[in-house]
MARKE-239149 format. One record per residue (C-alpha): residue number from 0; residue in one letter; x, y, z. Coordinates in steps of 0.25 Angstrom, whole numbers, padded with zeros to 4 digits. Example, Ala and Ser with C-alpha at 12.3 -4.5 7.8 and 13.67 -1.06 7.14 Angstrom:
BEGIN
<pt pos="0" code="a" X="0049" Y="-0018" Z="0031"/>
<pt pos="1" code="s" X="0055" Y="-0004" Z="0029"/>
END
This chain:
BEGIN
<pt pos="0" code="x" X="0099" Y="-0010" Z="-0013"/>
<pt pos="1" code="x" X="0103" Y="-0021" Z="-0002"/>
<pt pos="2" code="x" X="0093" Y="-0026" Z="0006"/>
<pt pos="3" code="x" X="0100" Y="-0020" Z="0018"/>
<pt pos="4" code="x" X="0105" Y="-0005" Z="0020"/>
<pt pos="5" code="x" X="0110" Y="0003" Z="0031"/>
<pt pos="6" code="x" X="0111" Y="0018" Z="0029"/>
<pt pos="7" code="x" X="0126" Y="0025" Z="0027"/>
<pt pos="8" code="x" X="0123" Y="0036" Z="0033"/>
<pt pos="9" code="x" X="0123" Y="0037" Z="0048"/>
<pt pos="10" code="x" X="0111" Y="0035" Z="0058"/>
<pt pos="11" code="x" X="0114" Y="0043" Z="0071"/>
<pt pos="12" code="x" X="0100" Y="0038" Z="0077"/>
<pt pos="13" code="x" X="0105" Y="0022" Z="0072"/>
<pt pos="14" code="x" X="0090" Y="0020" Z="0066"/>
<pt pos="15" code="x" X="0090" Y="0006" Z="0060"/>
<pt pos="16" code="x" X="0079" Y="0000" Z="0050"/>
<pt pos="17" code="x" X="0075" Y="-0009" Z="0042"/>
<pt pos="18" code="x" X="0065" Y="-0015" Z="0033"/>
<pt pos="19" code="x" X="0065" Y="-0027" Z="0022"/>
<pt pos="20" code="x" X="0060" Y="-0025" Z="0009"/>
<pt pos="21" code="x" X="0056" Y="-0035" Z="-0001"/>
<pt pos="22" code="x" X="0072" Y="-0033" Z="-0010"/>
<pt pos="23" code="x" X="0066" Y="-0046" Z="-0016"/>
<pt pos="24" code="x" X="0054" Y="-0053" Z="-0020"/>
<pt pos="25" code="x" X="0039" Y="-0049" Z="-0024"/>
<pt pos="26" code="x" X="0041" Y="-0035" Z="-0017"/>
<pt pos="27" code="x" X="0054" Y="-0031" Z="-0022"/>
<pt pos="28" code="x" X="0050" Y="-0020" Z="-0030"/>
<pt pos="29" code="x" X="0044" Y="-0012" Z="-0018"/>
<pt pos="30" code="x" X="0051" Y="-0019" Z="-0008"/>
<pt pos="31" code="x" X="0065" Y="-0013" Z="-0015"/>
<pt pos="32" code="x" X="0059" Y="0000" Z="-0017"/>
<pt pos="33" code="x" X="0054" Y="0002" Z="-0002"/>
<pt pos="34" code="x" X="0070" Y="-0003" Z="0003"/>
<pt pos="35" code="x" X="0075" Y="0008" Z="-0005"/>
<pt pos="36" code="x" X="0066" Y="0019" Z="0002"/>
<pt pos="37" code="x" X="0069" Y="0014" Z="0015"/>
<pt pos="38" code="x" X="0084" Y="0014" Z="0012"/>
<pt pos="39" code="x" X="0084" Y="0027" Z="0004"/>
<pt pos="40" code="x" X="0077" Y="0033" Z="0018"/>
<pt pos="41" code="x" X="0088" Y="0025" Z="0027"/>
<pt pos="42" code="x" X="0100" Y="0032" Z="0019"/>
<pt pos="43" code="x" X="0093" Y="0044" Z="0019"/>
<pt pos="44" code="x" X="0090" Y="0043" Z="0034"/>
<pt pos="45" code="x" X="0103" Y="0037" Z="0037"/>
<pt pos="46" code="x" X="0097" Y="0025" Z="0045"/>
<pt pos="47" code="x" X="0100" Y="0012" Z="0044"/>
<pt pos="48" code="x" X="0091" Y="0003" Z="0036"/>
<pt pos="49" code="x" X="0091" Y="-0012" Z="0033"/>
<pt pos="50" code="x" X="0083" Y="-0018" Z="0023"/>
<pt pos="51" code="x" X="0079" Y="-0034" Z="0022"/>
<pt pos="52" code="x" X="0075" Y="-0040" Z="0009"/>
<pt pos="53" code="x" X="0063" Y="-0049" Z="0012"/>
<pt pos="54" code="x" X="0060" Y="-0053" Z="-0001"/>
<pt pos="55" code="x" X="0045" Y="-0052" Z="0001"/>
<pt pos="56" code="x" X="0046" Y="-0062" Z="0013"/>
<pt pos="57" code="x" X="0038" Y="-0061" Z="0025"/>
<pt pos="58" code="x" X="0047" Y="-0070" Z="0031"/>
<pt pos="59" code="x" X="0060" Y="-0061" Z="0028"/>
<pt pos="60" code="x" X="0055" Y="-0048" Z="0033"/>
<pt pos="61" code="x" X="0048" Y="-0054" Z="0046"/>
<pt pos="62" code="x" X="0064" Y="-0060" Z="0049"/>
<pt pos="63" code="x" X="0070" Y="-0046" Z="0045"/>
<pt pos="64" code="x" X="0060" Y="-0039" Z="0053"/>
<pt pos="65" code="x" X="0061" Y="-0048" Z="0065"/>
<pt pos="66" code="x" X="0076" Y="-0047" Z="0066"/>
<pt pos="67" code="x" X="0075" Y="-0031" Z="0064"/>
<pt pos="68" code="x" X="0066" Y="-0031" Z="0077"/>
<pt pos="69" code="x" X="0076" Y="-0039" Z="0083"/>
<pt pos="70" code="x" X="0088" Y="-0031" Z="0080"/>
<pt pos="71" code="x" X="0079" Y="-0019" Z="0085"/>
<pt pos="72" code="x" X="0080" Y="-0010" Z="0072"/>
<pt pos="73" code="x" X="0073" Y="0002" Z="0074"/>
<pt pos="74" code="x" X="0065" Y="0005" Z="0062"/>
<pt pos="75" code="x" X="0058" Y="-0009" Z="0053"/>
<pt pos="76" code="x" X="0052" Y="-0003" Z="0041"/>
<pt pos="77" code="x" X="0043" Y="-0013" Z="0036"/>
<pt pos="78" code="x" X="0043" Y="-0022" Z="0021"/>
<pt pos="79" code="x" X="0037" Y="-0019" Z="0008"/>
<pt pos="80" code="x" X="0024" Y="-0025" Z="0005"/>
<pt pos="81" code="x" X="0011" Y="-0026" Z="0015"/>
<pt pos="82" code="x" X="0014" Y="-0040" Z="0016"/>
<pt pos="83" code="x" X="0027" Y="-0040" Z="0022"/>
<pt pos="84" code="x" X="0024" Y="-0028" Z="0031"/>
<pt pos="85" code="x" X="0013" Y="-0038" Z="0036"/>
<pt pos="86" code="x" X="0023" Y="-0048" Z="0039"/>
<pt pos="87" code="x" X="0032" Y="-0040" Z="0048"/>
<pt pos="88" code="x" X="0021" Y="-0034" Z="0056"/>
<pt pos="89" code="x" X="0018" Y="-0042" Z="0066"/>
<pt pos="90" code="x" X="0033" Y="-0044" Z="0070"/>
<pt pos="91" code="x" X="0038" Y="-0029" Z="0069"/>
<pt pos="92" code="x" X="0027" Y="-0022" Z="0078"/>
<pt pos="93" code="x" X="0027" Y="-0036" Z="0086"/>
<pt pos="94" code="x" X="0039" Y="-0031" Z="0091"/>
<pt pos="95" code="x" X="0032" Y="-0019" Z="0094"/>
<pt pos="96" code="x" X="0040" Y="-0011" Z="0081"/>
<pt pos="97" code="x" X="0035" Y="-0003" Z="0071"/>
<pt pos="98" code="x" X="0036" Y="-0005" Z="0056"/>
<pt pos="99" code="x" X="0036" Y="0007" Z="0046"/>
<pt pos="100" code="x" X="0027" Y="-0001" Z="0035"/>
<pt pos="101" code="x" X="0031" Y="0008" Z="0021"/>
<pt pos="102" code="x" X="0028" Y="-0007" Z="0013"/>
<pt pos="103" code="x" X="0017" Y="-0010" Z="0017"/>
<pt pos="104" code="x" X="0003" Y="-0004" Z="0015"/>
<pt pos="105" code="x" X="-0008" Y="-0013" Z="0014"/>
<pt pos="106" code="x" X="-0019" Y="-0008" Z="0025"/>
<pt pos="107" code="x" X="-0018" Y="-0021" Z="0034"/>
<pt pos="108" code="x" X="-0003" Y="-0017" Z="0039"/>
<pt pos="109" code="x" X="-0009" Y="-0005" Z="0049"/>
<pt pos="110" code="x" X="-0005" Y="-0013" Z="0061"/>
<pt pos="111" code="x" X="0002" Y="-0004" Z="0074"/>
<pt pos="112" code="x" X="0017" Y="-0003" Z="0073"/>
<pt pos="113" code="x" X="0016" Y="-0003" Z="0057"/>
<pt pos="114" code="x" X="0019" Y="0012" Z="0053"/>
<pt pos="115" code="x" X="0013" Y="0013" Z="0038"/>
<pt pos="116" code="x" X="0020" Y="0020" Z="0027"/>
<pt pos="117" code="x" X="0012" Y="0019" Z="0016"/>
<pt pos="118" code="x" X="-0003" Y="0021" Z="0017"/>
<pt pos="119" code="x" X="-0012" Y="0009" Z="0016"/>
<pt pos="120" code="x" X="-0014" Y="0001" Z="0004"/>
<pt pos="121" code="x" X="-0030" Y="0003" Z="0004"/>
<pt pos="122" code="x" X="-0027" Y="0019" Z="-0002"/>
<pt pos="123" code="x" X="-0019" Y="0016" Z="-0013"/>
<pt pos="124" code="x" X="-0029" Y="0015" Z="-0023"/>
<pt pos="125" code="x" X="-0038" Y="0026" Z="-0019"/>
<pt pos="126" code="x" X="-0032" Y="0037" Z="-0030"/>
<pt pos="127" code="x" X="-0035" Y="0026" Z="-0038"/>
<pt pos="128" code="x" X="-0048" Y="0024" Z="-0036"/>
<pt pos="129" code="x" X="-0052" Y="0039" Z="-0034"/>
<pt pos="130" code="x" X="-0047" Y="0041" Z="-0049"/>
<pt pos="131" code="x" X="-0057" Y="0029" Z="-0053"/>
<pt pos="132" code="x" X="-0067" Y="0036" Z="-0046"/>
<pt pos="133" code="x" X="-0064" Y="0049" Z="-0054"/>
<pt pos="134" code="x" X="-0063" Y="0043" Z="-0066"/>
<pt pos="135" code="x" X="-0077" Y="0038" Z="-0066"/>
<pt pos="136" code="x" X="-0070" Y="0026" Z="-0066"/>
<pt pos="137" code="x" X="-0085" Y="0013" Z="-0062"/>
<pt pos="138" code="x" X="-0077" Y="0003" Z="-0057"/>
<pt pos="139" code="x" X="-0062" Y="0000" Z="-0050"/>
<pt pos="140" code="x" X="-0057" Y="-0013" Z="-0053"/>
<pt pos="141" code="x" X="-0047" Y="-0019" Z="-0042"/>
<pt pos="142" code="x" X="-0037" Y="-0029" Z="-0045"/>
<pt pos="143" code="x" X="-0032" Y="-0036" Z="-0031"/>
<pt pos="144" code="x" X="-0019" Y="-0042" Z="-0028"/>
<pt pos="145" code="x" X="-0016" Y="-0053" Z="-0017"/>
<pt pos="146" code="x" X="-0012" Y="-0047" Z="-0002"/>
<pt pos="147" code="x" X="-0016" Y="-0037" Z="0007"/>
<pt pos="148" code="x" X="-0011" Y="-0025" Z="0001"/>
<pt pos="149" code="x" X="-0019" Y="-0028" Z="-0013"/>
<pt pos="150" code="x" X="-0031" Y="-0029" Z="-0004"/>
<pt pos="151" code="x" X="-0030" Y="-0017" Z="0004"/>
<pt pos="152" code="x" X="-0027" Y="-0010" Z="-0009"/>
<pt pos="153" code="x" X="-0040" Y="-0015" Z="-0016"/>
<pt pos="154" code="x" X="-0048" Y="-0013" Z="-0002"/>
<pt pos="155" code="x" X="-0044" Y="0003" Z="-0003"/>
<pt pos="156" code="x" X="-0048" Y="0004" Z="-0018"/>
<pt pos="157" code="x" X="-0062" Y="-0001" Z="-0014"/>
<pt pos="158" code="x" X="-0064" Y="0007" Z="-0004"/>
<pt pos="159" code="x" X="-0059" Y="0018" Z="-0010"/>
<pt pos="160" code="x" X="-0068" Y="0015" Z="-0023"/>
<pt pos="161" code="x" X="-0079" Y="0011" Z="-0013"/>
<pt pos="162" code="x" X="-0080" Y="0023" Z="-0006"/>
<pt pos="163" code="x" X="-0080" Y="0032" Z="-0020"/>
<pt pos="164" code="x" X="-0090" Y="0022" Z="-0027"/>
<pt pos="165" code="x" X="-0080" Y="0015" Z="-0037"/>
<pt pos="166" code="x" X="-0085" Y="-0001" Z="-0038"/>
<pt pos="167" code="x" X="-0072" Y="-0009" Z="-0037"/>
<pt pos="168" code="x" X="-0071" Y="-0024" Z="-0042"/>
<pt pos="169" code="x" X="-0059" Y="-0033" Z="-0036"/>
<pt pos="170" code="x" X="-0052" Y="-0044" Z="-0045"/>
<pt pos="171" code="x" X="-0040" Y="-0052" Z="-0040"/>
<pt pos="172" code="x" X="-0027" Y="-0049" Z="-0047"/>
<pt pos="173" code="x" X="-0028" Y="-0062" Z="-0050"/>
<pt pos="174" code="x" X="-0040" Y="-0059" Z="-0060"/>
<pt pos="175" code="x" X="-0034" Y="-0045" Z="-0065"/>
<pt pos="176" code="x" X="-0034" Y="-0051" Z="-0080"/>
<pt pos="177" code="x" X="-0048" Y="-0048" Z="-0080"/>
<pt pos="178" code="x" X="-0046" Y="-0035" Z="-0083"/>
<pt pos="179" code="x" X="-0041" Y="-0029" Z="-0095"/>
<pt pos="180" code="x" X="-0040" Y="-0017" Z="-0104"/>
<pt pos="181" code="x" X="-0055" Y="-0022" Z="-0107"/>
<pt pos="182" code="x" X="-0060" Y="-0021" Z="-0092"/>
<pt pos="183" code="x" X="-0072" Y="-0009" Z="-0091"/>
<pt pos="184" code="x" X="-0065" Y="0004" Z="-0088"/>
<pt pos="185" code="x" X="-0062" Y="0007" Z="-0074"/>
<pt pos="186" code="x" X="-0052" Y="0006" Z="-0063"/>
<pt pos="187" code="x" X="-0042" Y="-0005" Z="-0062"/>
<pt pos="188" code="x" X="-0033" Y="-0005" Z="-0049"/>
<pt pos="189" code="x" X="-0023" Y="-0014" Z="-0045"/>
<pt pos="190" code="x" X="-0016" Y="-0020" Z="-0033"/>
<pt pos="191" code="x" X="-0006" Y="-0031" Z="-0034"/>
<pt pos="192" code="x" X="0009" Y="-0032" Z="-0033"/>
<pt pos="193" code="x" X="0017" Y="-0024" Z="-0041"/>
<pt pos="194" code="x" X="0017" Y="-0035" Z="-0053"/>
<pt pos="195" code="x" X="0004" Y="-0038" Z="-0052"/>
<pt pos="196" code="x" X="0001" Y="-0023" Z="-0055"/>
<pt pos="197" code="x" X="0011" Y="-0020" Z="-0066"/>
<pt pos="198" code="x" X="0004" Y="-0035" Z="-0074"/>
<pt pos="199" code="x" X="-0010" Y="-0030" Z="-0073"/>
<pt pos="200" code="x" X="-0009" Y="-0016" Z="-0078"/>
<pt pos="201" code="x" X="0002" Y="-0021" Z="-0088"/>
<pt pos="202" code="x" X="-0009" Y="-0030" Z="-0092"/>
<pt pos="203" code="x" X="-0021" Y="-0021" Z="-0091"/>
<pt pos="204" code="x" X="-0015" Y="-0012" Z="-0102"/>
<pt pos="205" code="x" X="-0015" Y="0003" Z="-0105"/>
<pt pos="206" code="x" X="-0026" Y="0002" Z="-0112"/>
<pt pos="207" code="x" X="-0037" Y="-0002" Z="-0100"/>
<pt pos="208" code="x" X="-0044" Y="0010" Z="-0099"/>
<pt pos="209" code="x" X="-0048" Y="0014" Z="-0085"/>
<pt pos="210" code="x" X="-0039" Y="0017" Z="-0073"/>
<pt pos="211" code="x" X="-0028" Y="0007" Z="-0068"/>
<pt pos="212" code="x" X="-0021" Y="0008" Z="-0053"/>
<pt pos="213" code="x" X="-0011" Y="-0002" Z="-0047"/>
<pt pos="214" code="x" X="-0004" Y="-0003" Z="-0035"/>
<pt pos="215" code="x" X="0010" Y="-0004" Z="-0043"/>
<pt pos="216" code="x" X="0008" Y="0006" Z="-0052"/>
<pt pos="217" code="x" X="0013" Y="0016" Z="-0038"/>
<pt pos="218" code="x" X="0026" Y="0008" Z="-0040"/>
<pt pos="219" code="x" X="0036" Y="0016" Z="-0050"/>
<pt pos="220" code="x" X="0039" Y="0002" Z="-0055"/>
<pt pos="221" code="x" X="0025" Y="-0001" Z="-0061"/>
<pt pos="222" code="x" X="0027" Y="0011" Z="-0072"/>
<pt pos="223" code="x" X="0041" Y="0006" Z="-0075"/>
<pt pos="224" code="x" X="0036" Y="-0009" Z="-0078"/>
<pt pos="225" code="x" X="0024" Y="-0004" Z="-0085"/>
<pt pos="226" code="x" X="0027" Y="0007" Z="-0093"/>
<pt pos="227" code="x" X="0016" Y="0015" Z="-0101"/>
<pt pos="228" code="x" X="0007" Y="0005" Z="-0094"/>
<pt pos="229" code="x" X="0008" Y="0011" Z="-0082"/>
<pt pos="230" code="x" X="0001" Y="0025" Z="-0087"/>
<pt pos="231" code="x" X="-0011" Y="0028" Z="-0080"/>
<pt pos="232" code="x" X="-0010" Y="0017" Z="-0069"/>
<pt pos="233" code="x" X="-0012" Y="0023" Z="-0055"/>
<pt pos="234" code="x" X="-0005" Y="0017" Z="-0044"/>
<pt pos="235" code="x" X="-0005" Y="0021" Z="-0027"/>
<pt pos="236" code="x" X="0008" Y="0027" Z="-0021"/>
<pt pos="237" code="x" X="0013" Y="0029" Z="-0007"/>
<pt pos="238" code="x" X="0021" Y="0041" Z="-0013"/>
<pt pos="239" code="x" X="0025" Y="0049" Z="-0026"/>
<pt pos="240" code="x" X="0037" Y="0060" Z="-0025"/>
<pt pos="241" code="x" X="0032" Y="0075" Z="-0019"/>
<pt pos="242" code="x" X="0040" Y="0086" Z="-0014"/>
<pt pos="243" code="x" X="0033" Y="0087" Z="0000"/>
<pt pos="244" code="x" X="0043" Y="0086" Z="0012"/>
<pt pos="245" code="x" X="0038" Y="0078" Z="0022"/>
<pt pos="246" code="x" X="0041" Y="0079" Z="0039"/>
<pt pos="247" code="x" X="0049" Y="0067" Z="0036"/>
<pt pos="248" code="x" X="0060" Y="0064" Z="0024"/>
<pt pos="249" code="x" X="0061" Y="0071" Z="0011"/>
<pt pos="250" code="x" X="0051" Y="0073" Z="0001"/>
<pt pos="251" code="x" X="0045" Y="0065" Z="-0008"/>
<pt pos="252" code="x" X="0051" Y="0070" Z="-0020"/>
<pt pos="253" code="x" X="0066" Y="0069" Z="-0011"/>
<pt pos="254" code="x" X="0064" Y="0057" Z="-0007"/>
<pt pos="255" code="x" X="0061" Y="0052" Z="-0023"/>
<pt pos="256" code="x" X="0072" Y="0060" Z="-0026"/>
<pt pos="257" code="x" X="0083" Y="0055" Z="-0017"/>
<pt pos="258" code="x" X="0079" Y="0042" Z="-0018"/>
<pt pos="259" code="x" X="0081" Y="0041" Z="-0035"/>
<pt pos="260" code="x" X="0095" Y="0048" Z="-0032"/>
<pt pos="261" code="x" X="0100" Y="0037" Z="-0022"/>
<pt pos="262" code="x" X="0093" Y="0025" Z="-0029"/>
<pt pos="263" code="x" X="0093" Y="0030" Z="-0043"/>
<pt pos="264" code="x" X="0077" Y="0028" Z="-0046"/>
<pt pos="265" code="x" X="0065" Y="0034" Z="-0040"/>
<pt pos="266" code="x" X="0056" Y="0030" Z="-0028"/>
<pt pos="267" code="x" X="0041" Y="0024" Z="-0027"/>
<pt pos="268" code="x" X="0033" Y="0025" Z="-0016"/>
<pt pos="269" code="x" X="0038" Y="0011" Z="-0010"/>
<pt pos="270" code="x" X="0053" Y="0018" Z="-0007"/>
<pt pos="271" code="x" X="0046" Y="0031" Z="-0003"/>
<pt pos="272" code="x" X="0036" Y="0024" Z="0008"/>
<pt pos="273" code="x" X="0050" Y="0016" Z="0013"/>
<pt pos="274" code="x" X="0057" Y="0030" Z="0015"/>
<pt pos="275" code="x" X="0045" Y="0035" Z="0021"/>
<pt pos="276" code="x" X="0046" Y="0025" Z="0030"/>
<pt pos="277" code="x" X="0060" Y="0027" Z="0035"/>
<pt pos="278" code="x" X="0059" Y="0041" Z="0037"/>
<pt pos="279" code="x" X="0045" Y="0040" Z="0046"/>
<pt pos="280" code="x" X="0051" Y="0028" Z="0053"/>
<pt pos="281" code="x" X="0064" Y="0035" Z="0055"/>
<pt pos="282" code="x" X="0057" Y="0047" Z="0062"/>
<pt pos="283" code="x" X="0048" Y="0039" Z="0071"/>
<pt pos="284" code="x" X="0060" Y="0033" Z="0078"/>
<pt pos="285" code="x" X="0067" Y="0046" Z="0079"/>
<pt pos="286" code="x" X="0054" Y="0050" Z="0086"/>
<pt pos="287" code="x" X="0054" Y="0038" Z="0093"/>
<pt pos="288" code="x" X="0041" Y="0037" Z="0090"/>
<pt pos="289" code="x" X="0032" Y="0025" Z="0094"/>
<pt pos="290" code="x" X="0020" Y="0019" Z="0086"/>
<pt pos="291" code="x" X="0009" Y="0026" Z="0092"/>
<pt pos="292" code="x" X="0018" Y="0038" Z="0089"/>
<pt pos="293" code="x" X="0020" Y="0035" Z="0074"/>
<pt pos="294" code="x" X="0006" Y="0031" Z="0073"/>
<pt pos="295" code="x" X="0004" Y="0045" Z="0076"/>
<pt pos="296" code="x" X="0014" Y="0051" Z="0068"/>
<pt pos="297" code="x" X="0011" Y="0060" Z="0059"/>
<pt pos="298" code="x" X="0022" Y="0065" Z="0048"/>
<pt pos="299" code="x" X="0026" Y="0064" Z="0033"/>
<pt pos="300" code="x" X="0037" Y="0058" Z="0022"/>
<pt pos="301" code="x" X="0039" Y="0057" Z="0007"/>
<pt pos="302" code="x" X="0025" Y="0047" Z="0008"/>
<pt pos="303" code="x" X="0017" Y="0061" Z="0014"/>
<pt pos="304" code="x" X="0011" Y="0061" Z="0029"/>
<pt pos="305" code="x" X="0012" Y="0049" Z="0038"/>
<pt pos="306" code="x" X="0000" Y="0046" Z="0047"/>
<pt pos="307" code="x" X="-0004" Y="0032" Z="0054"/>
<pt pos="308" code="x" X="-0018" Y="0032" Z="0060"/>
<pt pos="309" code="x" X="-0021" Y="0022" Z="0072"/>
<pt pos="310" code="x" X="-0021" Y="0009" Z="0063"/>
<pt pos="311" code="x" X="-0009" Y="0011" Z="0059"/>
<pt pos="312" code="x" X="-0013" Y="0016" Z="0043"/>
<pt pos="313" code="x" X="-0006" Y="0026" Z="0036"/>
<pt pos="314" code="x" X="-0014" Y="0038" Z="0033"/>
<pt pos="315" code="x" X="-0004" Y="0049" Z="0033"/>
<pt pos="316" code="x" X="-0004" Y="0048" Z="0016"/>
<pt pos="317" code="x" X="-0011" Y="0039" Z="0005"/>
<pt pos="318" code="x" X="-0007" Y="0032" Z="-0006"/>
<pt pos="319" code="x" X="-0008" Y="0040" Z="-0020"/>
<pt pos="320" code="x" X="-0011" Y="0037" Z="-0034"/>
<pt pos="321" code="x" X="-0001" Y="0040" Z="-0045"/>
<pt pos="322" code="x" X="-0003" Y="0037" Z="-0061"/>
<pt pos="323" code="x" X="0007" Y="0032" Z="-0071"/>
<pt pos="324" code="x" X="0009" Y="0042" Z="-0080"/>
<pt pos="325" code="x" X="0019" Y="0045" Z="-0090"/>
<pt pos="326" code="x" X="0027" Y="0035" Z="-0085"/>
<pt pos="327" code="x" X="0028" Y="0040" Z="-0070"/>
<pt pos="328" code="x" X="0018" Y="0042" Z="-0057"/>
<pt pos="329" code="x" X="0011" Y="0053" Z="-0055"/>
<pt pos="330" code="x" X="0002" Y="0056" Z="-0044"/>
<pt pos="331" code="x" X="-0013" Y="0055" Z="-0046"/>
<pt pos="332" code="x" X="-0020" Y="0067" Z="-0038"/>
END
């Protein structure tokens, strides 16, 4: 993979895109991931596509993004990780532009202009917390991260715990060591970066009895670093491999399939919300739609239905729950 691409097959409507992606740095492992669905979407499409590398710099991908404007290039798709898409806010829609946000998900990023891929940040535990519930489960403990998609991860949990009547206790990832195999059975659930997650349950062990959930155990990655030690761990996803066709693009189970025959390994959801992405942003502007029109807008993708309400939230689909189990995800009803 470069860090820029342009389709070889040939655009009769001369679309041209682009986007960076963390190539390099703390984000690289999704920030690769999500520049391969956006170019497996661009050779699909036949659209031209350029991807920066901005090595996780705020700085790098305000520069890319300011020169894209400049140049007039008709579709930005946004970075990975909340934090980055924060950064370029203010200067895409500034400019009166929009940005298709498919890396970014904690809640504070509904802002006009800023279509949203994947839904928001404060639904990915709730599978989660609804199996605790079921499983007569007294008490979800929270394990918090620095940053604002941590925070708006842990502030779904305890609503949706506080709205079932499950106490949740916070602790700082800083002070996860006080929990061990020992630790009263309940529910343990996790949100850090991806390395932060893999440590703790690595160093939790098999043997804690209750439920565990992470935030990277929805990254194909977490079982393949963790091996047996990934069995039972719950984890959010954007998406997971169905057969539905959906108004725009192919199948879930297409897509996946497609995707493993040109790059030789199967997608996660980070590469599934990118492709998404270009296939929605795509159609808007061969609709020629405008924001108050895609705000409206109401279709489908691999993801499942696309829906913005009036803040700008994605509310089309949520985020679901998948168990690791025999050594691959399967989806958690």
């Amino acid at each position: 993979m470069t860090s820029a691409t342009t389709s070889t097959k040939e655009s009769p409507s001369r679309v041209t895109t682009a986007a960076t992606a963390s190539l390099t740095g703390q984000l690289a492992l999704q920030g690769r991931q999500a520049a391969l669905g956006l170019e497996w979407w661009s050779a699909e499409a036949g659209v031209a596509l350029e991807i920066g590398d901005d090595a996780g710099s705020a700085s790098a991908a305000a520069a890319a993004y300011g020169r894209w404007l400049d140049a007039g290039v008709d579709i930005l798709f946004g970075p990975y990780g909340s934090g980055l898409v924060r950064s370029v806010v203010p200067l895409v829609t500034g400019a009166g532009a929009m940005l298709w946000n498919h890396g970014g998900s904690a809640d504070d990023l509904a802002h006009p202009l800023v279509v949203p891929i994947p839904s928001p940040a404060s639904t990915y535990f709730r599978g989660a917390v609804q199996l605790a519930a079921y499983s007569g489960l007294e008490e979800i403990v929270l394990v918090v991260g620095r940053g604002s998609f941590a925070a708006s991860v842990a502030a779904g949990a305890v609503a949706a715990a506080t709205h079932i009547g499950v106490p949740v206790r916070e602790i700082p990832m800083a002070e996860a060591r006080a929990i061990t195999a020992a630790t009263p059975v309940g529910a343990v659930m996790v949100v850090g970066t991806f390395e932060e997650d893999v440590a703790f349950v690595a160093e939790l062990g098999a043997d804690y009895p209750g439920l565990i959930a992470c935030v990277a155990a929805g990254l194909l990655e977490f079982g393949e670093r963790l091996g047996p030690a990934a069995e039972g761990v719950l984890g959010p996803v954007q998406w997971i491999p169905e057969a539905v066709t959906p108004e725009l693009g192919p199948s879930g189970t297409e897509f996946a399939r497609r995707y493993q025959a040109m790059f030789g390994s199967p997608p996660g959801y980070v590469a599934a919300q990118a492709a998404a992405a270009g296939f929605l942003a795509a159609e808007a502007h061969r609709l020629g739609l405008r924001p108050e029109d895609v705000r409206r807008w109401r279709t489908s993708t691999l993801l499942g239905s696309f829906a913005v309400d009036k803040s700008w939230r994605q509310i089309g689909y949520t985020a679901r729950t998948v168990r690791w189990q025999g050594g691959r995800q399967v989806l958690v009803p």
